[in-house]
C-alpha positions as MATLAB code, in Angstrom:
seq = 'XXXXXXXXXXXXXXXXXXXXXXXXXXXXXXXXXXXXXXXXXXXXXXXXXXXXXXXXXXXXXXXXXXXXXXXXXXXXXXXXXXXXXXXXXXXXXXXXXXXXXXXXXXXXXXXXXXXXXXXXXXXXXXXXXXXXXXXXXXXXXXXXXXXXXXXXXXXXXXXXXXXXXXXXXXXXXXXXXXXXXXXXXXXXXX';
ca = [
      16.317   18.589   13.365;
      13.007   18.984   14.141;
      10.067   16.449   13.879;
       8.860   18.446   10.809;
      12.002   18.668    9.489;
      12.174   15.132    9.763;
       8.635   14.882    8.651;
       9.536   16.051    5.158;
      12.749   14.522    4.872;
      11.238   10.901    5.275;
       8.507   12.117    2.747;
      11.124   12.763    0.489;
      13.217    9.793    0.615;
       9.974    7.579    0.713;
       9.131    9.448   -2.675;
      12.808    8.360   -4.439;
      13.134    4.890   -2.605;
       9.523    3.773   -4.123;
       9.857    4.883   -7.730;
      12.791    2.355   -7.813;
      10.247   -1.128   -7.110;
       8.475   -0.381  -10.020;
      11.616   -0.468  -11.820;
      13.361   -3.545  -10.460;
       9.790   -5.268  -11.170;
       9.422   -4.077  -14.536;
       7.494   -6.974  -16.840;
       6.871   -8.736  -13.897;
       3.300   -9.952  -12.059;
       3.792   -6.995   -9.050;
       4.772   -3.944  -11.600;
       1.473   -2.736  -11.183;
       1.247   -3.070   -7.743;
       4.750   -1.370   -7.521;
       3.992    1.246   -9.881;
       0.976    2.453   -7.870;
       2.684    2.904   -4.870;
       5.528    4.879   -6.685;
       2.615    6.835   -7.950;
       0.885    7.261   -4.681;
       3.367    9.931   -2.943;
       4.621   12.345   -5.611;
       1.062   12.626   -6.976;
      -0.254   13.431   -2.911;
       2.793   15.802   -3.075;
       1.924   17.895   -6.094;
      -1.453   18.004   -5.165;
      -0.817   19.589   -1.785;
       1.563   21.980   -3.361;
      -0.989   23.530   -5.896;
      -3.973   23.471   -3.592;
      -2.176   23.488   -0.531;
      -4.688   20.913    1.311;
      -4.388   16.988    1.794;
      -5.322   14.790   -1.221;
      -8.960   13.855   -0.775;
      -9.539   10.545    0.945;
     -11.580    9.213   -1.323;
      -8.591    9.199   -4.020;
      -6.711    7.252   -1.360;
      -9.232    4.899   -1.341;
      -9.295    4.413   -4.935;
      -5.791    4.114   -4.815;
      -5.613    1.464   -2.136;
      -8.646   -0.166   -4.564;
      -6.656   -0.026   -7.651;
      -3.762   -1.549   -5.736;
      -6.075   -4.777   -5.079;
      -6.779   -4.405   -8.591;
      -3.169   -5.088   -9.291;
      -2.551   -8.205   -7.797;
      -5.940  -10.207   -8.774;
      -5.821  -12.555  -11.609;
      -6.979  -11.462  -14.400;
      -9.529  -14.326  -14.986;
     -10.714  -13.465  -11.521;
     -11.376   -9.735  -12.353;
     -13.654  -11.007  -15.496;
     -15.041  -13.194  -13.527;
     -16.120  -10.572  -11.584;
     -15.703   -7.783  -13.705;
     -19.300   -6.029  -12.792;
     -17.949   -6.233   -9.139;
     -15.009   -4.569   -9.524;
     -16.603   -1.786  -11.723;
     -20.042   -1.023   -9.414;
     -17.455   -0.481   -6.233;
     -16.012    2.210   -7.425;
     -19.049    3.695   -8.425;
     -20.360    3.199   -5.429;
     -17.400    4.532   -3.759;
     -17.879    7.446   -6.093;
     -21.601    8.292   -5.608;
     -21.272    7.998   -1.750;
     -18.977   10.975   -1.318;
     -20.817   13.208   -0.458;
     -21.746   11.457    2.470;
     -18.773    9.928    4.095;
     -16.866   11.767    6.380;
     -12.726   11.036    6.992;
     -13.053    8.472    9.519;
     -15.770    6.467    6.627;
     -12.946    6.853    4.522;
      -9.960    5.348    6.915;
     -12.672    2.522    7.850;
     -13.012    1.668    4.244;
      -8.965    2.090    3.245;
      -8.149   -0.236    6.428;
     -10.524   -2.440    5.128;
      -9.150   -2.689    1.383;
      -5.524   -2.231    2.995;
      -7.020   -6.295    4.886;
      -8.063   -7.549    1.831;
      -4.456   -7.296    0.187;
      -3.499   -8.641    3.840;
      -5.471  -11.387    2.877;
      -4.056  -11.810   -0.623;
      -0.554  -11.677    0.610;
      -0.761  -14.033    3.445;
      -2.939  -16.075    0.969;
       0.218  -16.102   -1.663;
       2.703  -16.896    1.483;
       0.582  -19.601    2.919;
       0.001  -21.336    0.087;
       3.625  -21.288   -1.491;
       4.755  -22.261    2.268;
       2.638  -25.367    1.720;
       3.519  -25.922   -2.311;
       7.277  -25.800   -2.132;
       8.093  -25.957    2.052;
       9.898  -23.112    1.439;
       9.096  -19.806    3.165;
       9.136  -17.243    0.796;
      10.471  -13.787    2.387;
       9.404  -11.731   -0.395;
       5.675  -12.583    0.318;
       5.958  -12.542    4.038;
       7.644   -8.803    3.601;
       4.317   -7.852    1.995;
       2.264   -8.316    4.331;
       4.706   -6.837    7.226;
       4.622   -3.724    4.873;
       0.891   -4.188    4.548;
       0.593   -4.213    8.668;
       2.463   -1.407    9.108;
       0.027    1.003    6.761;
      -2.854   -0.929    8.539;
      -1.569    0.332   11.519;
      -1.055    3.929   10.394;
      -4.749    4.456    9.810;
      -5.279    1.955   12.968;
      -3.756    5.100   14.585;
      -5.320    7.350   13.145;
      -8.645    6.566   14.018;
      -7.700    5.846   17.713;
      -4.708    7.604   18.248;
      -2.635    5.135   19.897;
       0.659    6.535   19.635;
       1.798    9.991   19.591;
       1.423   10.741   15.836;
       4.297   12.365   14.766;
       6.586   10.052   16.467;
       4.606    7.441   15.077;
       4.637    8.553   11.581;
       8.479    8.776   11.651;
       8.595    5.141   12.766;
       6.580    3.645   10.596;
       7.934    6.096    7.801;
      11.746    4.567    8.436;
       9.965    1.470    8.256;
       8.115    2.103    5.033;
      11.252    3.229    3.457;
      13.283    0.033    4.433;
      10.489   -1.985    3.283;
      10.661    0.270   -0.140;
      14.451   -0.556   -0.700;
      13.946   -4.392    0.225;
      11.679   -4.343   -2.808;
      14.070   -2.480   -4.902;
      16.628   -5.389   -4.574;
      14.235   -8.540   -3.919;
      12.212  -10.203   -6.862;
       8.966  -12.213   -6.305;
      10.798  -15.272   -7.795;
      13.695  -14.709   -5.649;
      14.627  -17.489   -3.206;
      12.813  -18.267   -0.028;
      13.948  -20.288    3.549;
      13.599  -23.686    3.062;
      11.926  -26.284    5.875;
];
């Protein structure tokens, strides 16, 4: 099998093992979150088999945004509601003057702010209950390892294909942990 064999295979299987998150989350606080990454690949897919190009960046990036969207409380986002509407639009206006790397700079940097939200949630449930709660700390493993696709991207640290399929298997284990684990699922107790 060749690496591009392999290439679409794990895009494939990436595609069925996330739609089933959403669905093991259903009615719960990370549907949404779940549901956008189940949306991410097929939509990528059928885009690049009608136009036969990449999906434009800057829809990633509004992707990535909507996933922080997804896991802010919602009297944080009315809060802040004027925020979270003028980055977009910002985001928006400024195409036509970023370039791909502006755009892996900016997803990296939304892909740290969930980081940040996830090892916010772990830390501070770690402290609440003394329990360490895997769920949590498998977010933010899952969040490193996109961080560190772009990471590569942009500096090419690892020879990309190889790297791709690694952190593909990876993606895809992560994917079925999250079909079977629940946010209020147990955790390790200290």
């Amino acid at each position: 099998m060749s690496i591009f064999e392999a290439a679409q295979f794990l895009v494939l299987a990436s595609v069925i093992v996330w739609i089933l998150p959403p669905i093991r989350h259903y009615k719960s606080y990370m549907f949404d979150f779940f549901l956008i990454l189940a949306l991410v690949d097929p939509i990528t897919l059928i885009y690049g088999m009608i136009t036969s190009k990449s999906l434009p960046m800057w829809i990633i990036a509004l992707f990535v945004y909507l996933l922080i969207i997804s896991v802010i409380s919602e009297e944080y986002l009315k809060k802040m509601k004027y925020l979270f509407i003028a980055l977009p639009i910002l985001l928006i206006s400024l195409i036509p003057f970023l370039q791909t790397t502006h755009y892996h700079f900016a997803i990296m940097f939304e892909m740290s702010v969930l980081l940040f939200i996830f090892l916010k949630w772990l830390i501070t449930n770690y402290v609440d209950n003394k329990k360490l709660k895997i769920f949590y700390l498998m977010l933010v493993f899952y969040i490193l390892t996109v961080i560190l696709k772009y990471f590569n991207l942009l500096i090419g640290f690892a020879d990309a294909s190889q790297f791709f399929v690694i952190t593909s298997i990876t993606q895809i284990l992560f994917g079925l942990y999250f079909s079977v684990a629940r946010e209020d699922g147990s955790g390790i107790a200290h």
